[in-house]
N, CA, C and O of each residue as an XYZ file, in Angstrom:
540
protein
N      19.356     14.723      2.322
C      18.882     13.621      1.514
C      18.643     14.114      0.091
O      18.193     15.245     -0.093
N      18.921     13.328     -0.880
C      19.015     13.635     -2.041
C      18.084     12.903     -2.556
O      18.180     11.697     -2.329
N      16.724     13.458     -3.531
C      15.940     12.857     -3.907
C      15.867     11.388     -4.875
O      15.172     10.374     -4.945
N      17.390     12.164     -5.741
C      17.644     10.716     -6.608
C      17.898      9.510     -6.065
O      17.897      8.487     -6.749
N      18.124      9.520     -4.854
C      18.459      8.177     -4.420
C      17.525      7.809     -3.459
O      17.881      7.224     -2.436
N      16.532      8.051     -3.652
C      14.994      7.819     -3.044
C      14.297      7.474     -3.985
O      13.921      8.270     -4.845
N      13.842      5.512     -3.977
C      13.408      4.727     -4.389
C      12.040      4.117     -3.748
O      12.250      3.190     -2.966
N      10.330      4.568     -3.991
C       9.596      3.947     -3.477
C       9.034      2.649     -4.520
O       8.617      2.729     -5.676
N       9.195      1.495     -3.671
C       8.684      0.577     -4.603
C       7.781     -0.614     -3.462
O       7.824     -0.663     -2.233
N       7.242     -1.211     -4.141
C       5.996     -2.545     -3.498
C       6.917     -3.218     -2.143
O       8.092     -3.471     -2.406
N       6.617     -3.403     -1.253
C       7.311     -4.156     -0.128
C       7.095     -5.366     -0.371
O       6.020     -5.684     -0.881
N       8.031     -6.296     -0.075
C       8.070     -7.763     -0.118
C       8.344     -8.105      1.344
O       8.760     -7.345      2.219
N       7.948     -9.735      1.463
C       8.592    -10.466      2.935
C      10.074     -9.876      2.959
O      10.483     -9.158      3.871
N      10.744    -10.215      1.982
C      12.223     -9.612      2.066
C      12.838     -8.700      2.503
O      14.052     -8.548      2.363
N      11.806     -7.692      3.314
C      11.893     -6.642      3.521
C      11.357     -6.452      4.818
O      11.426     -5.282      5.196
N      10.769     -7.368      5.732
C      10.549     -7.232      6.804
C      11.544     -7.046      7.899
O      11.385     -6.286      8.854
N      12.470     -7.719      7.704
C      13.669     -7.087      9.178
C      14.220     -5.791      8.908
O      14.503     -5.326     10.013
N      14.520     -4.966      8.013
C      14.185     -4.017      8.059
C      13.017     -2.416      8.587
O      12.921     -1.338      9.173
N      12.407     -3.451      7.788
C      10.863     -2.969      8.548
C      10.243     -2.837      9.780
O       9.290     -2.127     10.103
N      10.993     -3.710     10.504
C      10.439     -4.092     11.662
C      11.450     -3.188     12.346
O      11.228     -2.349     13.219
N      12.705     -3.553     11.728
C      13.784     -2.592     12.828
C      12.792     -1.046     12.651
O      12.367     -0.323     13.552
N      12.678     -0.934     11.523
C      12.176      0.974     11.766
C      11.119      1.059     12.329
O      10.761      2.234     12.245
N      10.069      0.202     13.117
C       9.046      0.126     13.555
C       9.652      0.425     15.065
O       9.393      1.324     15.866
N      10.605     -0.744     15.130
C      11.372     -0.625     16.504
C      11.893      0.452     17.167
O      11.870      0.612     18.387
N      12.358      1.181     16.357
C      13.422      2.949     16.645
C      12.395      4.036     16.669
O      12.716      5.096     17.206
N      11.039      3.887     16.086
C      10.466      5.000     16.188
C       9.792      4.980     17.668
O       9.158      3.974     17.986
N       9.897      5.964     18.500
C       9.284      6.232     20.157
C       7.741      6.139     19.666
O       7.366      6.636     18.604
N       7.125      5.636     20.316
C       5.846      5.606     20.699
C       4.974      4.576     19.913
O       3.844      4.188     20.210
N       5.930      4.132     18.588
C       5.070      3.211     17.641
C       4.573      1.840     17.765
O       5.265      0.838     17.588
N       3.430      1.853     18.054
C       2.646      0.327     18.385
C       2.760     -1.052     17.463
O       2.696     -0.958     16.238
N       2.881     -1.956     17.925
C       2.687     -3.047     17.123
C       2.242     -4.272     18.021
O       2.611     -4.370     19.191
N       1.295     -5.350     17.301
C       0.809     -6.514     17.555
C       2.019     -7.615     17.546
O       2.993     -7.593     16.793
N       1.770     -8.454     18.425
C       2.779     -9.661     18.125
C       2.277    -10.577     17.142
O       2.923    -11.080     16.223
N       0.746    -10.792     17.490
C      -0.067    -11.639     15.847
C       0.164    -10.641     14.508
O       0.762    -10.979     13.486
N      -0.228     -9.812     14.671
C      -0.748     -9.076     13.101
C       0.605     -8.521     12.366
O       0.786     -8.280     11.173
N       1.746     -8.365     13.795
C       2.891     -7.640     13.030
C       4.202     -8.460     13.369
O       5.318     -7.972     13.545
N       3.821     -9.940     13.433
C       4.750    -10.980     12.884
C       5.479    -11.356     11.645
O       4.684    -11.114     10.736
N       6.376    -11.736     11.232
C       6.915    -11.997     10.222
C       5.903    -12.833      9.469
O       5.932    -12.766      8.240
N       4.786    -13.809     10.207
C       3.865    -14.884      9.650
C       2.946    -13.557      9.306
O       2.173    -13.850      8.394
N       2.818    -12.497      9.644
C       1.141    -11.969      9.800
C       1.421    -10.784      8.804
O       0.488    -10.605      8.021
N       2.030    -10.299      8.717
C       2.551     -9.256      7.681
C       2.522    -10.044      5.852
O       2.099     -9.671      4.758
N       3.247    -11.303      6.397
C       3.652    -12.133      5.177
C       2.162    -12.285      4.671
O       1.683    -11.766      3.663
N       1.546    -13.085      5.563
C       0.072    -12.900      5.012
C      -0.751    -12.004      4.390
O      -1.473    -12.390      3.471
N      -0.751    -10.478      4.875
C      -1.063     -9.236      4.726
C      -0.505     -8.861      3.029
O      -1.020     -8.556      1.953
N       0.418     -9.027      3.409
C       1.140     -8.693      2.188
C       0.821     -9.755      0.391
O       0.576     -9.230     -0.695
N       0.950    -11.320      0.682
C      -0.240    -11.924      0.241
C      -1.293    -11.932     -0.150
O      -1.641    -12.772     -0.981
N      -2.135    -10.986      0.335
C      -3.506    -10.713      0.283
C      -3.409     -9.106     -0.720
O      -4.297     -8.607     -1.412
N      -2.485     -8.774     -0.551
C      -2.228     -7.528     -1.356
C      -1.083     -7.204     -1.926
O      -0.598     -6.343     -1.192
N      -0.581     -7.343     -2.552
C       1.109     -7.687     -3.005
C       1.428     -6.878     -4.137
O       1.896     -7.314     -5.189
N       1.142     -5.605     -3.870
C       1.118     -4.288     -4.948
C       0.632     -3.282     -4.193
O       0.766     -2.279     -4.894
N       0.150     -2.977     -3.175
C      -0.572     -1.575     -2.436
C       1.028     -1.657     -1.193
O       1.831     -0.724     -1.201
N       1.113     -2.187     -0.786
C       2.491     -1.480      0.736
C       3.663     -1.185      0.366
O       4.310     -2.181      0.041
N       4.116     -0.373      0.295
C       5.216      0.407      0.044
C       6.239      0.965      1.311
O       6.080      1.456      2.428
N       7.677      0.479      0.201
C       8.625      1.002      1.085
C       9.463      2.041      0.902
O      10.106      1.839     -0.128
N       9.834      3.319      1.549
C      10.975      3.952      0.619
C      12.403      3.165      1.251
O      12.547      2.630      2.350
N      13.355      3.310      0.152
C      14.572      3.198     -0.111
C      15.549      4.086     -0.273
O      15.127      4.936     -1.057
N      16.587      4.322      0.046
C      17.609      5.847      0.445
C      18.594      5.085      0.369
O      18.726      4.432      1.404
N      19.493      4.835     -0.544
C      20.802      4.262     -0.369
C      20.793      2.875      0.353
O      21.317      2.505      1.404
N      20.019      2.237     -0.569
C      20.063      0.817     -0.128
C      19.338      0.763      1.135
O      19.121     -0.433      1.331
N      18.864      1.437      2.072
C      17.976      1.306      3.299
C      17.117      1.922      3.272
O      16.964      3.069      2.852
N      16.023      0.788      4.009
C      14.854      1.395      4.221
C      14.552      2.160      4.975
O      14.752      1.906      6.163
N      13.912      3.480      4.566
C      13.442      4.572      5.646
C      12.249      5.041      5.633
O      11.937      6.002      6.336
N      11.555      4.538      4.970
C      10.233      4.360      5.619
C       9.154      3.041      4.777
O       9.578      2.114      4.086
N       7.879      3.309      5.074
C       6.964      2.058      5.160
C       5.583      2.285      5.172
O       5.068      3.222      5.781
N       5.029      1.538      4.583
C       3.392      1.649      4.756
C       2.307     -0.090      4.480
O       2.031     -0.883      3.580
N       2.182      0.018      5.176
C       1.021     -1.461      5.323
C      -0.170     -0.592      4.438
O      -0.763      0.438      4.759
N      -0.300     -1.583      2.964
C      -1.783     -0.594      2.589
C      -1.986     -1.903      2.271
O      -1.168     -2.758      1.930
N      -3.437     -1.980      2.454
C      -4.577     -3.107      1.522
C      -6.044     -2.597      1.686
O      -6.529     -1.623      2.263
N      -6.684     -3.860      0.793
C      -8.300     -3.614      1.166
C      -9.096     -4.812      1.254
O      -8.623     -5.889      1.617
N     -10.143     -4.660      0.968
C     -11.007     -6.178      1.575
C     -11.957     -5.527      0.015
O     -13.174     -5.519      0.199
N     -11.580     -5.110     -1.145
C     -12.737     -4.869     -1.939
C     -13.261     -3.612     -2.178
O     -13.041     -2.874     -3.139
N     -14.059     -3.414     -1.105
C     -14.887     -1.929     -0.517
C     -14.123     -0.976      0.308
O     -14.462      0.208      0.305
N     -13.262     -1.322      0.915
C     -12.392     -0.157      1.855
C     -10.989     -0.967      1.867
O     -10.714     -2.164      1.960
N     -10.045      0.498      1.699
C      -8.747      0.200      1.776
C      -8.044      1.477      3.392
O      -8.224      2.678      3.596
N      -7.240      0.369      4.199
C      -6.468      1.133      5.027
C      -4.952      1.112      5.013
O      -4.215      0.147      4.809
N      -4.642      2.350      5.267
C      -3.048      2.325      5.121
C      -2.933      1.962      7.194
O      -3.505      2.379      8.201
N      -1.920      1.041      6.887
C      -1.854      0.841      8.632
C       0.318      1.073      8.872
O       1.261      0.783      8.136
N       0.245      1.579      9.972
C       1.940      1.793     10.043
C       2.646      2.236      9.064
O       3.531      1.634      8.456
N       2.077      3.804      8.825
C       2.769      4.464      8.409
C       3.875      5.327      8.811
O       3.630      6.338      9.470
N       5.073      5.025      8.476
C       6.418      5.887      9.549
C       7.449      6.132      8.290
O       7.355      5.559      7.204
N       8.202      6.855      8.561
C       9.650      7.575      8.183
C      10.344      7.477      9.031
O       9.894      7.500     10.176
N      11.747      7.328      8.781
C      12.547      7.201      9.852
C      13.043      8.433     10.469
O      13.586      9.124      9.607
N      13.060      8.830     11.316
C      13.270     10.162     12.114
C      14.071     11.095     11.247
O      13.536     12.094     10.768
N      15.276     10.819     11.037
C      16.291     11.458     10.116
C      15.951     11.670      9.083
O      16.861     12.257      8.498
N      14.852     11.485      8.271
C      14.655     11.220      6.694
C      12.962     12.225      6.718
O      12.322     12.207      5.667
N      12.552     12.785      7.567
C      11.384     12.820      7.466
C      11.603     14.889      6.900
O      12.596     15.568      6.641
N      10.533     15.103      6.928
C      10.361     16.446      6.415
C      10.812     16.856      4.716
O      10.878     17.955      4.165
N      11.108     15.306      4.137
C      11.204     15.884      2.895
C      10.467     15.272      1.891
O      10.897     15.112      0.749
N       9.041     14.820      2.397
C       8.102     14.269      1.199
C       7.998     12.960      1.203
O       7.342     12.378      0.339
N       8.622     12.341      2.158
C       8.999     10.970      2.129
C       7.350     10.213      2.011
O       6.865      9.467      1.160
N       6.660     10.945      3.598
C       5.547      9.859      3.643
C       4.310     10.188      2.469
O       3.418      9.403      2.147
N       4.489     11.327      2.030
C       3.407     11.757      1.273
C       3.558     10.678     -0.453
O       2.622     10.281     -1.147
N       5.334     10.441     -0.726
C       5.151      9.804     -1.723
C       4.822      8.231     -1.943
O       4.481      7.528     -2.894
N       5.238      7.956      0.094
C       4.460      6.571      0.357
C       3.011      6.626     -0.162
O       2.584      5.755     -0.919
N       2.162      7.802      0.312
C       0.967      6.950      0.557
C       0.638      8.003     -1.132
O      -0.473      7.976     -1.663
N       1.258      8.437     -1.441
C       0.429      8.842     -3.315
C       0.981      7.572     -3.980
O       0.417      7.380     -5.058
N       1.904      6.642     -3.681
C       1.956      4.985     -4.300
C       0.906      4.210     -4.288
O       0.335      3.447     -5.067
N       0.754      4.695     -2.916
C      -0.338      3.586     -2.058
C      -1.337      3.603     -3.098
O      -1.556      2.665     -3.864
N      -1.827      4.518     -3.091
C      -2.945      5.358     -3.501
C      -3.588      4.708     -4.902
O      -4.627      4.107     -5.174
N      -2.087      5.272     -5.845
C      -2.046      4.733     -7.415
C      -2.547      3.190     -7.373
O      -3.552      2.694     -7.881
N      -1.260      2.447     -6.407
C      -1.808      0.920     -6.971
C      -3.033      0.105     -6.032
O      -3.310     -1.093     -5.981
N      -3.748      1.529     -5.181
C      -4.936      0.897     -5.348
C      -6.058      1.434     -6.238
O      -7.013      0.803     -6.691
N      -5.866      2.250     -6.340
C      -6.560      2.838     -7.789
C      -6.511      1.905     -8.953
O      -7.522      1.645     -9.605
N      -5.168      1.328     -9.253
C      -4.615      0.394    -10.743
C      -5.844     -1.439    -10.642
O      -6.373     -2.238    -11.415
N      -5.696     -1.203     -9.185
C      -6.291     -2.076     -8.528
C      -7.670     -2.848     -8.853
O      -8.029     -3.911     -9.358
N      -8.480     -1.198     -8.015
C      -9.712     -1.136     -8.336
C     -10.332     -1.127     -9.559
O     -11.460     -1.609     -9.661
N      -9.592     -0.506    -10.790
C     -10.116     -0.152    -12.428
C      -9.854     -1.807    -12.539
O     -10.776     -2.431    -13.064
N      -8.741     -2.541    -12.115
C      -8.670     -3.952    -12.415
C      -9.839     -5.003    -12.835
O     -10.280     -5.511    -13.866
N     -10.174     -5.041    -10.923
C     -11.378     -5.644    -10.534
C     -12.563     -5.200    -10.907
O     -13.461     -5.989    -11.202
N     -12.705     -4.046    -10.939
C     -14.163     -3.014    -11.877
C     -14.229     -3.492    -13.008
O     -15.319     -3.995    -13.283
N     -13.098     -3.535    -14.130
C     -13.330     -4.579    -15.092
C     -13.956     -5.499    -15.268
O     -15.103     -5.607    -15.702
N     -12.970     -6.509    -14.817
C     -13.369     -7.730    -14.335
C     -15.014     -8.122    -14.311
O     -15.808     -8.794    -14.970
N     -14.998     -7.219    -13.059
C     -16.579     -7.483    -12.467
C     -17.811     -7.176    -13.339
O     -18.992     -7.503    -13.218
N     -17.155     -6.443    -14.256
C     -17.974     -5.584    -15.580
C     -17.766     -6.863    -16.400
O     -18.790     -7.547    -16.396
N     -17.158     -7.184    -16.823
C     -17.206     -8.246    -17.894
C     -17.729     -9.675    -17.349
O     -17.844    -10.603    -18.150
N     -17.958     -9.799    -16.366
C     -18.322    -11.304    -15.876
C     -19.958    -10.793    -15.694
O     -20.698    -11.467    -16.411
N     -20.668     -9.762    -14.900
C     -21.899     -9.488    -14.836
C     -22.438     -8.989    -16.071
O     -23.654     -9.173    -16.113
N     -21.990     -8.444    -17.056
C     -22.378     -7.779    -18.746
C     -23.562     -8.455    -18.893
O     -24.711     -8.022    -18.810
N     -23.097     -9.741    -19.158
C     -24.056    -10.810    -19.420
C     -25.549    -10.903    -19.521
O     -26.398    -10.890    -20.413
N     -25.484    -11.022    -17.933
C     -26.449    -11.023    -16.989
C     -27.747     -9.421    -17.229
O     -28.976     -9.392    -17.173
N     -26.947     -8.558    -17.434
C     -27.732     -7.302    -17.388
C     -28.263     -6.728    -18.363
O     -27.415     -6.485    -19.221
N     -29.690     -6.258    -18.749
C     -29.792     -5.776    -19.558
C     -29.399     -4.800    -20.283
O     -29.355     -5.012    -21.495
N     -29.086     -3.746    -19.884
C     -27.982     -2.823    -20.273
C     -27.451     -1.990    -19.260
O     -28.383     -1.564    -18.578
N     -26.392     -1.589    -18.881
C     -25.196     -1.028    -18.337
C     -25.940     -0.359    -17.568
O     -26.894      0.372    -17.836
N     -25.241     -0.767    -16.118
C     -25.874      0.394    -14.301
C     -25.545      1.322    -14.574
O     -24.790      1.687    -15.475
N     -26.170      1.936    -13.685
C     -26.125      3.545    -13.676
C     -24.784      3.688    -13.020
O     -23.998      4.560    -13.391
N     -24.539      2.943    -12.161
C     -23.381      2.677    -10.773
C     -22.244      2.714    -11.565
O     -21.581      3.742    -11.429
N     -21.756      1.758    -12.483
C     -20.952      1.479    -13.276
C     -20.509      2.977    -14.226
O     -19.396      3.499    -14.179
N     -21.493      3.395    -14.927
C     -21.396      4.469    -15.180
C     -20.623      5.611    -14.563
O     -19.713      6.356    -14.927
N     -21.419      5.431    -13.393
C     -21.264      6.628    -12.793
C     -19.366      6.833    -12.209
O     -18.689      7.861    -12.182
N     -18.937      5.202    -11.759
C     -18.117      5.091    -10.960
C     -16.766      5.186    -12.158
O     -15.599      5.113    -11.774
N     -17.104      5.342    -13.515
C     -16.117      5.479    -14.537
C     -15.662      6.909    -14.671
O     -14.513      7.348    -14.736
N     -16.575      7.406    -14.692
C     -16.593      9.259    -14.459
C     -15.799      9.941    -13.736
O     -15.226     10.952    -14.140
N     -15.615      9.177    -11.921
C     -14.853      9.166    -11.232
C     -13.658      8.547    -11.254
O     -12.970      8.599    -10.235
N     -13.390      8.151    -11.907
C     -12.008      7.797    -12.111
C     -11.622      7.994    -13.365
O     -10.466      7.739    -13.703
């Protein structure tokens, strides 16, 4: 496998029969009939539509990652490579994507949440502070 032609980018619905096939071929890999439906993914994905990532290898997908969060905690769920493709960095650059656009994410909404409460506060949390430092 040749790195140049290894493309990780945001997963779309468009991308689920694919997805699903590599869910299918890997031995032992679990899935829900609610949660890992074409309706339930679509939703998932909806709710987060910048954190799940797919890699790409010559036009096919070979691997995948379900990432979101609810706010306060983010999980990566069904993470796989496709058998043939694995041992060369594949899943690690899934989930350092993951990672970034929930990071891009969080500074988003931290904003946000900073400029709508400002107001309200007499001068700047310690929390806020603190949580800028860290990132």
């Amino acid at each position: 496998m040749n790195d140049t032609n290894l493309t990780i980018r945001p997963m779309t619905i468009d991308d689920f029969e694919q997805v699903h096939s590599l869910w299918m071929e890997i031995h032992g890999f679990g899935i829900r009939s609610i949660d890992d439906s074409k309706e339930g993914v679509e939703r998932f994905i909806r709710r987060n539509p910048t954190t799940s990532m797919v890699a790409v290898c010559d036009g096919k997908i070979v691997g995948a990652i379900l990432c979101g969060h609810d706010g306060r905690r983010a999980g990566l769920y069904h993470v796989c490579v496709q058998e043939n493709y694995r041992k060369h960095g594949i899943g690690q650059k899934l989930v350092e994507r993951c990672l970034e656009a929930l990071k891009a994410e969080s500074q988003s909404d931290r904003l946000q949440a900073e400029r709508d409460w400002q107001p309200l506060l007499a001068e700047p949390r310690l929390e806020i502070l603190r949580q800028r430092e860290l990132l």
